[in-house]
gemmi code that builds the backbone of each chain (N, CA, C; Angstrom):
import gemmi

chains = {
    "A": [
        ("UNK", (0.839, -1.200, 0.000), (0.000, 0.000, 0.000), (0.874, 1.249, 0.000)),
        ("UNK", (0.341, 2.388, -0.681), (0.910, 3.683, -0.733), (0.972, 4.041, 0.550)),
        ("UNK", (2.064, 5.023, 1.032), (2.116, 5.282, 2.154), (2.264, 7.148, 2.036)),
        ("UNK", (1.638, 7.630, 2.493), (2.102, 9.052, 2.690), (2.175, 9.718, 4.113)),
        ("UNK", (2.646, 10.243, 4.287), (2.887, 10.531, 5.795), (3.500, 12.130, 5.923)),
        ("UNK", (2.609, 13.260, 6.946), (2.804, 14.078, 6.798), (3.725, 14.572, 8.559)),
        ("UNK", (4.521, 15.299, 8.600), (5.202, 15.295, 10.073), (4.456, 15.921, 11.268)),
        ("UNK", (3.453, 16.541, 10.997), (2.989, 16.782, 11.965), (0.907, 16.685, 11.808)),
        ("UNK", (0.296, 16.522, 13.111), (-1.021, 16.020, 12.796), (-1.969, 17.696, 12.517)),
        ("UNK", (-1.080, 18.367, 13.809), (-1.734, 19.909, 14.197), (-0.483, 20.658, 14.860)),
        ("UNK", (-0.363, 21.940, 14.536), (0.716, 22.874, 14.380), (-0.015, 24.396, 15.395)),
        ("UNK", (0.482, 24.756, 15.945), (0.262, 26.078, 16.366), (1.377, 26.793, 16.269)),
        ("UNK", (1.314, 28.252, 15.353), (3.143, 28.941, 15.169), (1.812, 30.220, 15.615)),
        ("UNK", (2.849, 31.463, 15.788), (2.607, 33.057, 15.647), (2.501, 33.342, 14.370)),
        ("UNK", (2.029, 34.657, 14.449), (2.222, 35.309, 13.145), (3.914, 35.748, 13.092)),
        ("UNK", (4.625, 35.524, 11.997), (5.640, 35.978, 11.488), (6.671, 34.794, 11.823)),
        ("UNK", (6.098, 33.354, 12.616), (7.212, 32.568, 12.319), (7.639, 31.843, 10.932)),
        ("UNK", (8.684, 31.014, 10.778), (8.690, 30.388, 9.892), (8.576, 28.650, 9.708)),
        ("UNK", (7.473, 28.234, 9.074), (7.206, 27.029, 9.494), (7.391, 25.981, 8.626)),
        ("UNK", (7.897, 24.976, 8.393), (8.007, 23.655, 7.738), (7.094, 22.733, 8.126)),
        ("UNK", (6.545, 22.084, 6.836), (5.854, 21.469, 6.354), (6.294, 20.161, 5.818)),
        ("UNK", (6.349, 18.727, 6.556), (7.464, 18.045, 5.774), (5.985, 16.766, 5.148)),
        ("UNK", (6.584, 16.308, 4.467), (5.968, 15.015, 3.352), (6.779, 14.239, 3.090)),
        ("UNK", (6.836, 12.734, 3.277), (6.788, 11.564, 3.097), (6.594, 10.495, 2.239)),
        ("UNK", (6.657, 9.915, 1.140), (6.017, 8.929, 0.393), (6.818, 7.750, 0.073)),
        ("UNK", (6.194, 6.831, 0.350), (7.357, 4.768, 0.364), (7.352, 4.315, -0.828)),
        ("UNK", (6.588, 5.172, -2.081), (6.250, 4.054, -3.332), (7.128, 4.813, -4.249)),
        ("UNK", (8.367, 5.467, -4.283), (9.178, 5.944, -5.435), (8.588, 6.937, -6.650)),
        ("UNK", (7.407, 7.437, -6.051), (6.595, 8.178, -6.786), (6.903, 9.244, -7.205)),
        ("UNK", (7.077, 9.368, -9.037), (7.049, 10.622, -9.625), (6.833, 12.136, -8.420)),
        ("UNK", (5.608, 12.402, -8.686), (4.851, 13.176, -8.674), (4.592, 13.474, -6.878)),
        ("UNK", (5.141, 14.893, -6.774), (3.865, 15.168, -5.391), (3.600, 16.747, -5.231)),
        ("UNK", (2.657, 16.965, -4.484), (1.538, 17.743, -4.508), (1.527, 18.374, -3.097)),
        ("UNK", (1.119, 19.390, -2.792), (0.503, 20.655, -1.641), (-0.357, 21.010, -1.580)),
        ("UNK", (-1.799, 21.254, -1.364), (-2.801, 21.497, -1.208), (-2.809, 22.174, 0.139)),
        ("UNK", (-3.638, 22.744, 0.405), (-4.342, 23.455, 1.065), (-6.196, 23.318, 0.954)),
        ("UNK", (-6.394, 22.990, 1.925), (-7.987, 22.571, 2.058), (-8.814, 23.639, 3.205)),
        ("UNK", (-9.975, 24.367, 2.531), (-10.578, 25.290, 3.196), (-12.208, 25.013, 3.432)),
        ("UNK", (-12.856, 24.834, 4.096), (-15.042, 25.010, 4.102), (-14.880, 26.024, 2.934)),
        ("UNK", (-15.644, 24.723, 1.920), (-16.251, 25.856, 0.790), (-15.387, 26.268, -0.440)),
        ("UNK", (-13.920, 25.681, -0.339), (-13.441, 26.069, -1.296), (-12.424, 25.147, -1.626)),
        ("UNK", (-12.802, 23.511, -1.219), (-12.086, 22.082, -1.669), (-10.792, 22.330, -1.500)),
        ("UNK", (-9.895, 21.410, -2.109), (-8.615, 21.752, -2.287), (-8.039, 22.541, -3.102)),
        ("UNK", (-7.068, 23.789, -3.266), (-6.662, 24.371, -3.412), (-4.926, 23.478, -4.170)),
        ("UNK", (-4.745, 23.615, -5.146), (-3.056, 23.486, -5.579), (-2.359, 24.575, -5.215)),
        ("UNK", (-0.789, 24.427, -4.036), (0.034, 25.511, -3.671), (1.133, 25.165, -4.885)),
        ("UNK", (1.505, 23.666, -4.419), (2.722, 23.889, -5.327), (2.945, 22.078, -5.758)),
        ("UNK", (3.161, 22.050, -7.179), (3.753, 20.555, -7.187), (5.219, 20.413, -7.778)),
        ("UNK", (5.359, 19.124, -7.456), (6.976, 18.469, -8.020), (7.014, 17.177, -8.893)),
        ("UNK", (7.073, 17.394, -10.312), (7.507, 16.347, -10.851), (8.812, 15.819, -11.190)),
        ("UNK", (9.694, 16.213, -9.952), (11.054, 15.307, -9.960), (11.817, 15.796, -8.698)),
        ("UNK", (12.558, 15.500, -8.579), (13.564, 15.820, -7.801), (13.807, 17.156, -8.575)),
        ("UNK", (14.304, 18.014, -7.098), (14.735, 19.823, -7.205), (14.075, 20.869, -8.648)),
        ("UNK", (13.023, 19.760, -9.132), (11.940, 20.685, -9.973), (10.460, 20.972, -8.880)),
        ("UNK", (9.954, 22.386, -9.439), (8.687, 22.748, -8.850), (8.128, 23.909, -10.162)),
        ("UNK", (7.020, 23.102, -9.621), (5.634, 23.999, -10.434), (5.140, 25.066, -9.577)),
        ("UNK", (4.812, 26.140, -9.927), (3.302, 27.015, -9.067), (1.974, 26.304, -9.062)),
        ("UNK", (1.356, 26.474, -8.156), (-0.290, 25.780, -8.588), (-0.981, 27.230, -8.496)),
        ("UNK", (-2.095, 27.075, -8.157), (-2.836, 28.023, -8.151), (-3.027, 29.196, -6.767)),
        ("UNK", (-2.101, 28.726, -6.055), (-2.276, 29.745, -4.895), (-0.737, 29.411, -4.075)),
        ("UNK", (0.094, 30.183, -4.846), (1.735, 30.155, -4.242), (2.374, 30.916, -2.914)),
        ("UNK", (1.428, 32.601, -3.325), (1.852, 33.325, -2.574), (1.893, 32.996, -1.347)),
        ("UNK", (3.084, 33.062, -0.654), (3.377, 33.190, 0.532), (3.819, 31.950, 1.109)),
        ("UNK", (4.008, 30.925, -0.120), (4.556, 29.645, 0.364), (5.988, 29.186, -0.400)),
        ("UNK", (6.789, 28.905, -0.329), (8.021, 27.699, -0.850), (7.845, 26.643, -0.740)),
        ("UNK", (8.640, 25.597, -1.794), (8.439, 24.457, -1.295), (10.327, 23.745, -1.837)),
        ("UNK", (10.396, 22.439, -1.250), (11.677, 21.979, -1.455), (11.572, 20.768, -1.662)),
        ("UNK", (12.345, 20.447, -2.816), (12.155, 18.692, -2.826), (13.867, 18.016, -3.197)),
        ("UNK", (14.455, 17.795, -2.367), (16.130, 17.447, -2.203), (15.951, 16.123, -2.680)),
        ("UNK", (15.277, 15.112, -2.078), (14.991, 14.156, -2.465), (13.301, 13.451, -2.589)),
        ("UNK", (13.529, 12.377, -3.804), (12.546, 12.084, -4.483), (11.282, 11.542, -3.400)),
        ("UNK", (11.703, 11.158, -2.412), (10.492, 10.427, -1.633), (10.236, 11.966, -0.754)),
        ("UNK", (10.481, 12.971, -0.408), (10.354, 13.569, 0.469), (9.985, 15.252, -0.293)),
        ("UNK", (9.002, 16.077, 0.044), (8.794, 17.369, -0.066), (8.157, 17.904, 1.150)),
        ("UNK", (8.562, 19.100, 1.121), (8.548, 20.566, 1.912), (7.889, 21.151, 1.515)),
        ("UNK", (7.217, 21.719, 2.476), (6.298, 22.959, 2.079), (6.855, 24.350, 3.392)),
        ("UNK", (7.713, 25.220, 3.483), (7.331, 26.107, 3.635), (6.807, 27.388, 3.514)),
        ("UNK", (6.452, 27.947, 5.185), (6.075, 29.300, 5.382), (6.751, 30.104, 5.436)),
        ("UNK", (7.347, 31.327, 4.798), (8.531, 31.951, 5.182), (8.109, 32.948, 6.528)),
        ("UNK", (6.652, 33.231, 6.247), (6.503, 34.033, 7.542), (4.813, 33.901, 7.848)),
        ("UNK", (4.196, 33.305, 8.335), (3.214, 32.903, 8.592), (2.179, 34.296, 9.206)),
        ("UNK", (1.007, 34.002, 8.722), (0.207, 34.810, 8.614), (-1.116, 33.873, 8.913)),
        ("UNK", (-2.215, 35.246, 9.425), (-3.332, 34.294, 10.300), (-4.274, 33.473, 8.721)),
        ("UNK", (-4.295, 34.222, 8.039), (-4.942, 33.849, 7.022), (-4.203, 32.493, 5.783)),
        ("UNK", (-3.282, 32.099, 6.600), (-2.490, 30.477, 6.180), (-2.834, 29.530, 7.212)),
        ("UNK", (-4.160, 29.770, 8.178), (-4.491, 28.988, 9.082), (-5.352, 28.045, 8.323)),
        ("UNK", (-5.311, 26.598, 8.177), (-6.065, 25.911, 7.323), (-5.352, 24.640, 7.649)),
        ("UNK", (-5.975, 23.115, 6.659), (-5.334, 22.227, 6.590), (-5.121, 21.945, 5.348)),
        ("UNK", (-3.534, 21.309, 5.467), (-2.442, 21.201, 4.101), (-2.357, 19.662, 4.251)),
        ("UNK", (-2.272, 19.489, 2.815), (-2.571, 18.183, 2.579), (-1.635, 17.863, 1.730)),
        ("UNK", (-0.576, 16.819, 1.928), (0.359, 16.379, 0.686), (-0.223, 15.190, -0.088)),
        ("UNK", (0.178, 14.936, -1.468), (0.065, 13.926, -2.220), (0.947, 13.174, -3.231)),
        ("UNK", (0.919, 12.419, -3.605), (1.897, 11.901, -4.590), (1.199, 10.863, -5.342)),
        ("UNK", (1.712, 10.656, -6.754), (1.509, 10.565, -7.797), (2.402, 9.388, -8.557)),
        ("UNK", (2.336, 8.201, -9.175), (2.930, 7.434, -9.302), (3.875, 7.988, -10.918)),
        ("UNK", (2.912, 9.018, -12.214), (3.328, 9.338, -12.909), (2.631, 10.592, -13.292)),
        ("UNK", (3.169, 11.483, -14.677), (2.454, 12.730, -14.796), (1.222, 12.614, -15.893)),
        ("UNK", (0.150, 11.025, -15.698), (-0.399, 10.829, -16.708), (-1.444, 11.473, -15.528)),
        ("UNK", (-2.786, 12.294, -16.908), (-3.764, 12.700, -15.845), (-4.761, 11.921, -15.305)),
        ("UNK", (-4.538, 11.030, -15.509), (-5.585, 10.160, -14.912), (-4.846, 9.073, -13.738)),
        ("UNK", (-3.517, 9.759, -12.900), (-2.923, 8.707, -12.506), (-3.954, 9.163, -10.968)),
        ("UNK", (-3.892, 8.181, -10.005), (-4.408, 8.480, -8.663), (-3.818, 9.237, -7.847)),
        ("UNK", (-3.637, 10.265, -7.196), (-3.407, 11.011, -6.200), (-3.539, 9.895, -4.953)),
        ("UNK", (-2.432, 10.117, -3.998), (-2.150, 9.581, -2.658), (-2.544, 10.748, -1.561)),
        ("UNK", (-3.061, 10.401, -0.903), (-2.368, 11.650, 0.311), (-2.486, 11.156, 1.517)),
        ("UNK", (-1.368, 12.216, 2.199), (-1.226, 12.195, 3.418), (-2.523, 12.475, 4.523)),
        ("UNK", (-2.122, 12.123, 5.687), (-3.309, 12.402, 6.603), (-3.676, 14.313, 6.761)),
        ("UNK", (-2.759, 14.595, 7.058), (-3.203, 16.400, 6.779), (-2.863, 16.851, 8.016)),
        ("UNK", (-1.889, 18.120, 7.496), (-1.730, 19.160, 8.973), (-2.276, 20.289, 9.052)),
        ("UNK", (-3.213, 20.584, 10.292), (-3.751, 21.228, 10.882), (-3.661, 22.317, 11.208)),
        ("UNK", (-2.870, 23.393, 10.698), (-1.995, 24.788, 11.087), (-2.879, 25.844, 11.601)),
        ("UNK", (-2.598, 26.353, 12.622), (-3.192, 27.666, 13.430), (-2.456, 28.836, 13.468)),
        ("UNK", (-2.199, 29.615, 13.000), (-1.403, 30.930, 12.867), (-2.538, 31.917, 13.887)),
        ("UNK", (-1.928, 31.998, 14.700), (-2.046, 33.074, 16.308), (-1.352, 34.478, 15.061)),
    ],
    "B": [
        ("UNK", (-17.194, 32.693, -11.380), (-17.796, 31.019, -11.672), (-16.535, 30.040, -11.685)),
        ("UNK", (-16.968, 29.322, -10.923), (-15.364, 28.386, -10.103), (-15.976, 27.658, -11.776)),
        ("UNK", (-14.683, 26.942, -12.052), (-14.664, 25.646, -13.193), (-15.554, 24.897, -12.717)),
        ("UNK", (-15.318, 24.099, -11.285), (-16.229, 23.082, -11.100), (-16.733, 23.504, -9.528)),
        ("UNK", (-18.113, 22.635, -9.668), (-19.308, 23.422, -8.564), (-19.443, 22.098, -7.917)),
        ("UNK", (-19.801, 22.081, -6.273), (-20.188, 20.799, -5.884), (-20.973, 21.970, -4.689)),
        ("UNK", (-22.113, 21.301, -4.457), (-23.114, 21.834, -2.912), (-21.899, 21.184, -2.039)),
        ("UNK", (-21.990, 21.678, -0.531), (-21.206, 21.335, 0.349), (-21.524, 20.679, 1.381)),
        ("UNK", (-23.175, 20.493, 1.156), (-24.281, 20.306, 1.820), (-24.036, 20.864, 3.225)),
        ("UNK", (-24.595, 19.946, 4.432), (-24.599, 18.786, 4.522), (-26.241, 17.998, 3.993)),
        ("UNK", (-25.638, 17.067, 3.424), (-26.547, 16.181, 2.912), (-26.874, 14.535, 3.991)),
        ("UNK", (-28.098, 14.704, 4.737), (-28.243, 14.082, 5.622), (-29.495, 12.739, 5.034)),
        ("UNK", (-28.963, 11.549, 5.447), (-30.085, 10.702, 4.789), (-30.007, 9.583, 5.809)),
        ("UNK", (-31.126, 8.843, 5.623), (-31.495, 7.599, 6.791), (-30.943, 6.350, 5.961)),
        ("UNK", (-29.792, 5.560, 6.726), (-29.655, 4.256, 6.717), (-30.618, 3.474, 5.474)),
        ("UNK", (-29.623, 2.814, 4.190), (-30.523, 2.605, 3.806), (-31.010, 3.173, 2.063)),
        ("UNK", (-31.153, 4.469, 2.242), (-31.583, 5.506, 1.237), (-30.321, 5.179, -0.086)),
        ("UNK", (-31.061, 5.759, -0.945), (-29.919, 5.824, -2.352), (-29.516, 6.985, -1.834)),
        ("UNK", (-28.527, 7.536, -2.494), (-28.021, 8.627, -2.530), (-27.123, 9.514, -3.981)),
        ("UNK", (-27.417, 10.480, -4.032), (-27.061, 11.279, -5.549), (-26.106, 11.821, -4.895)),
        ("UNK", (-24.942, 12.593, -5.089), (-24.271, 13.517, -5.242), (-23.971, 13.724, -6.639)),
        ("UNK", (-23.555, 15.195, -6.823), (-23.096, 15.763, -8.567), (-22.534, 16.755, -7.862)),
        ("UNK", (-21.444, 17.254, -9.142), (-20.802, 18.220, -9.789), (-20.995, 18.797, -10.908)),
        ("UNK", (-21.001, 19.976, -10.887), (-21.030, 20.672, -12.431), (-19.831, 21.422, -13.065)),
        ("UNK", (-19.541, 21.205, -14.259), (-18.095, 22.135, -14.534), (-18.478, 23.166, -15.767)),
        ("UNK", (-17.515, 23.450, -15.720), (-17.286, 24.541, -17.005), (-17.036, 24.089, -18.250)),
        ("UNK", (-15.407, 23.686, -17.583), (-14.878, 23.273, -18.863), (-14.786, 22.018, -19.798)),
        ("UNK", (-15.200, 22.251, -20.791), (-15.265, 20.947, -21.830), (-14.271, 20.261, -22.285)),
        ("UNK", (-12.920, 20.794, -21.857), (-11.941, 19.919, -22.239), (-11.269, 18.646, -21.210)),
        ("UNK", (-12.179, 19.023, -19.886), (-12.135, 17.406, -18.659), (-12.559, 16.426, -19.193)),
        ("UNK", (-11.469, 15.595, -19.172), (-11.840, 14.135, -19.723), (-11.929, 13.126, -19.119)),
        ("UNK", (-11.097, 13.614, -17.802), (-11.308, 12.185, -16.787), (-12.422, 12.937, -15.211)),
        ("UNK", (-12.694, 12.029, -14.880), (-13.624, 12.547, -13.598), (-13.297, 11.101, -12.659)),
        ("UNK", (-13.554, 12.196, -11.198), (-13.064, 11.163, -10.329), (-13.934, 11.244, -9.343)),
        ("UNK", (-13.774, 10.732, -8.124), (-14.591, 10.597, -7.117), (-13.634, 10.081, -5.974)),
        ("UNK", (-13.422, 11.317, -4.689), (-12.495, 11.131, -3.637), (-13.668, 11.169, -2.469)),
        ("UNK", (-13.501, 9.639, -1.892), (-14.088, 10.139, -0.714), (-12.668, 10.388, 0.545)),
        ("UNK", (-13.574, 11.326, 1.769), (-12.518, 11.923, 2.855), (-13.006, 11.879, 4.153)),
        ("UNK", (-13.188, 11.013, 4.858), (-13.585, 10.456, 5.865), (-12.573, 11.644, 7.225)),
        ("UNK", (-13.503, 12.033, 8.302), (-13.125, 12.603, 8.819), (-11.371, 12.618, 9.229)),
        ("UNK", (-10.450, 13.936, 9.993), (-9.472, 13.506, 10.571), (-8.538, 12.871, 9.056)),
        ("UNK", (-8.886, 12.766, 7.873), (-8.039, 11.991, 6.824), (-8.087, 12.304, 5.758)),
        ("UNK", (-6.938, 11.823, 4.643), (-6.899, 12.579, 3.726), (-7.935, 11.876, 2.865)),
        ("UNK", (-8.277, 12.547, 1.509), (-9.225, 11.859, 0.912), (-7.896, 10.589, 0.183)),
        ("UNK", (-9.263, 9.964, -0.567), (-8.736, 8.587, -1.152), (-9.954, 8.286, -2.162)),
        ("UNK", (-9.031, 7.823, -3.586), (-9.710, 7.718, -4.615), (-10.857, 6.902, -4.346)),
        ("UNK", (-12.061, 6.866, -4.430), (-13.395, 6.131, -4.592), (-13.586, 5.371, -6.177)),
        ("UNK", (-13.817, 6.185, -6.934), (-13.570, 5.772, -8.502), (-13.226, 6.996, -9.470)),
        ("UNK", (-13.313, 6.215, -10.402), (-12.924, 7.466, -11.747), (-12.993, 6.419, -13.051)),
        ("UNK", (-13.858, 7.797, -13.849), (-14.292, 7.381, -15.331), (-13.802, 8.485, -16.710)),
        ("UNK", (-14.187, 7.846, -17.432), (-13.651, 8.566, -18.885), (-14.312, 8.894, -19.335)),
        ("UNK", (-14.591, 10.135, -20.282), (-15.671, 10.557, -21.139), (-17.107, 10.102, -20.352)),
        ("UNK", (-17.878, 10.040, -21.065), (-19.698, 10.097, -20.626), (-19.810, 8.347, -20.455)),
        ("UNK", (-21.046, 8.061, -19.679), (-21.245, 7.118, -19.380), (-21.471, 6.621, -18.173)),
        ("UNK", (-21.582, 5.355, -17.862), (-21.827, 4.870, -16.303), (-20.200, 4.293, -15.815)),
        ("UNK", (-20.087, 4.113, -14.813), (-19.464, 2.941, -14.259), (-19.911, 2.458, -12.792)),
        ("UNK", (-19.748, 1.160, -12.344), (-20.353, 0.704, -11.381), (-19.452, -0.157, -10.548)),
        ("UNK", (-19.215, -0.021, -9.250), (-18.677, -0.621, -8.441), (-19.049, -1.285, -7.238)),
        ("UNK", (-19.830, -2.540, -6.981), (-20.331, -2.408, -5.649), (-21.672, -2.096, -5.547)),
        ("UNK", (-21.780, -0.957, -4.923), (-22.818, -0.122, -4.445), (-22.525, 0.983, -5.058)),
        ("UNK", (-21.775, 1.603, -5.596), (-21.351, 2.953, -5.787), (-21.331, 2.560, -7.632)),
        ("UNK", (-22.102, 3.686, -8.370), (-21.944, 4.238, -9.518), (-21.866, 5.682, -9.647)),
        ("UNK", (-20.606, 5.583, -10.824), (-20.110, 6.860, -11.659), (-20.976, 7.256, -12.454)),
        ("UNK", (-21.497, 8.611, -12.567), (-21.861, 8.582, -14.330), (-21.436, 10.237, -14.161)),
        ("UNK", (-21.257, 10.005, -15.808), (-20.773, 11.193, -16.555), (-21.754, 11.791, -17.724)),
        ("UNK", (-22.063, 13.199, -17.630), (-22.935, 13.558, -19.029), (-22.350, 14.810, -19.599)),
        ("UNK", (-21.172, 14.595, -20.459), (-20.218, 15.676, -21.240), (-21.066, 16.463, -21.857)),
        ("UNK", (-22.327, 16.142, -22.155), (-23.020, 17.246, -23.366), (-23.851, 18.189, -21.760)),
        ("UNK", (-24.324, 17.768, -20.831), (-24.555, 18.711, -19.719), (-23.805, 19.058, -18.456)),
        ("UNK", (-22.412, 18.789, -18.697), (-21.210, 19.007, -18.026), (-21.887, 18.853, -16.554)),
        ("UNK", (-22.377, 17.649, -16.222), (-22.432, 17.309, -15.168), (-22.469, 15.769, -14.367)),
        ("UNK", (-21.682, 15.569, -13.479), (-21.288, 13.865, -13.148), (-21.962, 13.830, -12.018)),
        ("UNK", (-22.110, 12.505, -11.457), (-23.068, 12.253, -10.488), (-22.099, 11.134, -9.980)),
        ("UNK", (-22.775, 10.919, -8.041), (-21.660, 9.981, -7.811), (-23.658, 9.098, -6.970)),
        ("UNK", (-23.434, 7.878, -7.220), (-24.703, 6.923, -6.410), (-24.463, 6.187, -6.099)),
        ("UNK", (-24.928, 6.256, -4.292), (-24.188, 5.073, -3.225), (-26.042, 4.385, -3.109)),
        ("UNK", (-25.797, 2.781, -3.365), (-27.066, 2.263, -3.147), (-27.159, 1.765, -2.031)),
        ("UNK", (-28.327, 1.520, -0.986), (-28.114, 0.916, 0.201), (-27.227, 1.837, 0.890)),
        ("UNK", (-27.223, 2.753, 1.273), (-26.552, 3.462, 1.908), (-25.856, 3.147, 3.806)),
        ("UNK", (-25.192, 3.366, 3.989), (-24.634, 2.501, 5.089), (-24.141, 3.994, 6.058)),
        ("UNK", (-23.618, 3.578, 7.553), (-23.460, 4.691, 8.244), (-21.938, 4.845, 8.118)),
        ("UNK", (-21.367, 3.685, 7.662), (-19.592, 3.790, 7.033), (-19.592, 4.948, 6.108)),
        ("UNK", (-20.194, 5.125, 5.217), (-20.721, 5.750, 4.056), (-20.433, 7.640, 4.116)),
        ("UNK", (-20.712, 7.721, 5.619), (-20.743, 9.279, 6.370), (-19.221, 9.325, 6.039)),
        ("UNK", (-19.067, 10.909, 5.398), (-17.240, 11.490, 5.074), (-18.096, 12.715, 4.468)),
        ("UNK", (-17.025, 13.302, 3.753), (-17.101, 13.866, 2.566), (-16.410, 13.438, 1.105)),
        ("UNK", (-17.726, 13.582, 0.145), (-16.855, 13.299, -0.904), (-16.808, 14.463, -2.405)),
        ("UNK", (-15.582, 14.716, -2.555), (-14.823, 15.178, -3.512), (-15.082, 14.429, -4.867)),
        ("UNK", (-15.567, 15.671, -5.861), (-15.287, 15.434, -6.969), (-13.979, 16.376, -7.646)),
        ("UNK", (-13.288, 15.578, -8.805), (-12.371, 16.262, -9.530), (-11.860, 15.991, -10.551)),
        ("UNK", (-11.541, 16.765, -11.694), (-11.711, 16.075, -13.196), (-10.252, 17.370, -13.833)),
        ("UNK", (-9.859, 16.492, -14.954), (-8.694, 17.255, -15.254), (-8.385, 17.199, -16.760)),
        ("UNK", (-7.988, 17.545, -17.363), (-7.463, 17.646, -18.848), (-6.059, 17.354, -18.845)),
        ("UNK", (-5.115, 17.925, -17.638), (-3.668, 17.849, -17.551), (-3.745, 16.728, -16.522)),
        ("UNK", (-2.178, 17.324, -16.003), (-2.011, 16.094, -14.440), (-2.255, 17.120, -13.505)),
        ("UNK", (-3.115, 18.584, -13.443), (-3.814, 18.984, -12.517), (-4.905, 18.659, -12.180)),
        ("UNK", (-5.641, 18.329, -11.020), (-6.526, 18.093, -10.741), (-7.355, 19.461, -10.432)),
        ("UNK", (-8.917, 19.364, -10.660), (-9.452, 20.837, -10.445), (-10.584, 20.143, -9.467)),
        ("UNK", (-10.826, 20.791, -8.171), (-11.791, 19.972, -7.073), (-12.353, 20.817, -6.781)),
        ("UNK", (-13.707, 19.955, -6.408), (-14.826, 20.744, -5.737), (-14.785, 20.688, -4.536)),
        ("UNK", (-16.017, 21.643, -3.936), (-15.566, 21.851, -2.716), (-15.936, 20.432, -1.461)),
        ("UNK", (-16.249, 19.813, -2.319), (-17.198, 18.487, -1.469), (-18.245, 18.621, -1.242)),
        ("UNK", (-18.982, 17.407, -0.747), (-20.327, 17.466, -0.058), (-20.094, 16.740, 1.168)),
        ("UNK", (-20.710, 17.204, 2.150), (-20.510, 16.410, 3.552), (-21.990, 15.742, 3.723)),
        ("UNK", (-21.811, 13.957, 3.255), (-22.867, 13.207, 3.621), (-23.016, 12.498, 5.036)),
        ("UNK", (-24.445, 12.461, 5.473), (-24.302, 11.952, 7.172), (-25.399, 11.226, 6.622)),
        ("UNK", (-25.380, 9.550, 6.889), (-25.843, 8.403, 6.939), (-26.564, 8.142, 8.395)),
        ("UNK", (-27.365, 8.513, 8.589), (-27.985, 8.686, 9.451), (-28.899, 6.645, 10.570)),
        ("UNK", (-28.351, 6.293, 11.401), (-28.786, 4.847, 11.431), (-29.808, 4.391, 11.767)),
    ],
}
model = gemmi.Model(1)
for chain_id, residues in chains.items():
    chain = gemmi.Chain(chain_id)
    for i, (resn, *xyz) in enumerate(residues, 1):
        res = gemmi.Residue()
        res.name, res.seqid = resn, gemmi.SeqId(i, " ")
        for name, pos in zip(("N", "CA", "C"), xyz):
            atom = gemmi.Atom()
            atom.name, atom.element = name, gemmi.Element(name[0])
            atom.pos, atom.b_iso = gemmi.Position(*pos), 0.0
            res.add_atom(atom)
        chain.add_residue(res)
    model.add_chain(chain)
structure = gemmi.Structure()
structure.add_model(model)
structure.setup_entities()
């Protein structure tokens, strides 16, 4: 079974810290993914990676980075956290860049920006 | 006008009941459509996914797709209280996925 695994379940930072976001995946998978999930407005694309130290924009970047050093593992950070990045982020991965491949994801972290 | 539309409900039904959910989209160039259910506390996880127009059937659970009224439907028969999550629709042309906002169904026992 796919495994995705995100490092933390629920997060509380301030406004203006800087926070990491780490992701996980066991199946050698192409492809992974950042989301952001809001009431009312599904998942959101921040940022994806189809390889090692490549990244895409998705549809809602501002105010995030992301890092992918190696192939099983991506990052998502905050460079400076803000109340309105309070939400849950959701990683995924992707076995290839066909569009019909299945999305994996992680269980999802919980972030509270005070 | 988002690409694709889903009610967010909550959509509440008794043990039992069929059940409809749909999505509506925009764009005509989605070719694949999917169906994520997301059970509380977790991430979602593929349910099914179909191609172009038509049915598909799994179980208890059928897909259908109608490209000429850009709208898919997801139908759980016998509905069960396992059944309670939310489920996500999302359909793509690329290897982006474009999602709705869900519907939150409660299977009521």
């Amino acid at each position: 079974d796919v495994k995705v695994t995100q490092s933390s379940r629920y997060l509380v930072k301030r406004t203006g810290e800087k926070v990491f976001l780490e992701c996980v995946q066991d199946m050698d998978h192409e492809n992974m993914f950042w989301y952001r999930q809001d009431p009312g407005l599904g998942l959101r694309l921040i940022y994806f990676s189809y390889d090692v130290k490549m990244k895409e924009k998705g549809d809602i970047p501002e105010g995030y980075s992301v890092s992918r050093e190696k192939k099983e593992r991506f990052s998502l950070i905050l460079e400076s956290a803000s109340t309105n990045q309070t939400s849950m982020y959701l990683c995924a991965s992707s076995l290839e860049s066909r569009y019909q491949e299945t999305q994996y994801f992680g269980p999802g972290t919980r972030l509270l920006v005070l | 006008q988002k690409e694709v539309e889903q009610d967010p409900g909550p959509l509440s039904v008794p043990e039992g009941a069929i059940v409809s959910l749909n999505c509506t989209y925009s764009n005509s160039a989605f070719q694949y459509f999917m169906w994520y259910r997301q059970y509380s506390r977790k991430g979602p996880e593929l349910l099914m996914y179909t191609y172009s127009s038509g049915n598909k059937e799994d179980g208890r659970f059928t897909a259908q797709v109608d490209k000429s009224s850009k709208y898919i439907s997801l139908f759980i028969r016998d509905s069960q209280p396992s059944d309670s999550a939310t489920y996500l629709c999302a359909m793509n042309s690329n290897y982006q996925l474009i999602w709705g906002a869900g519907t939150k169904l409660i299977i009521k026992p």
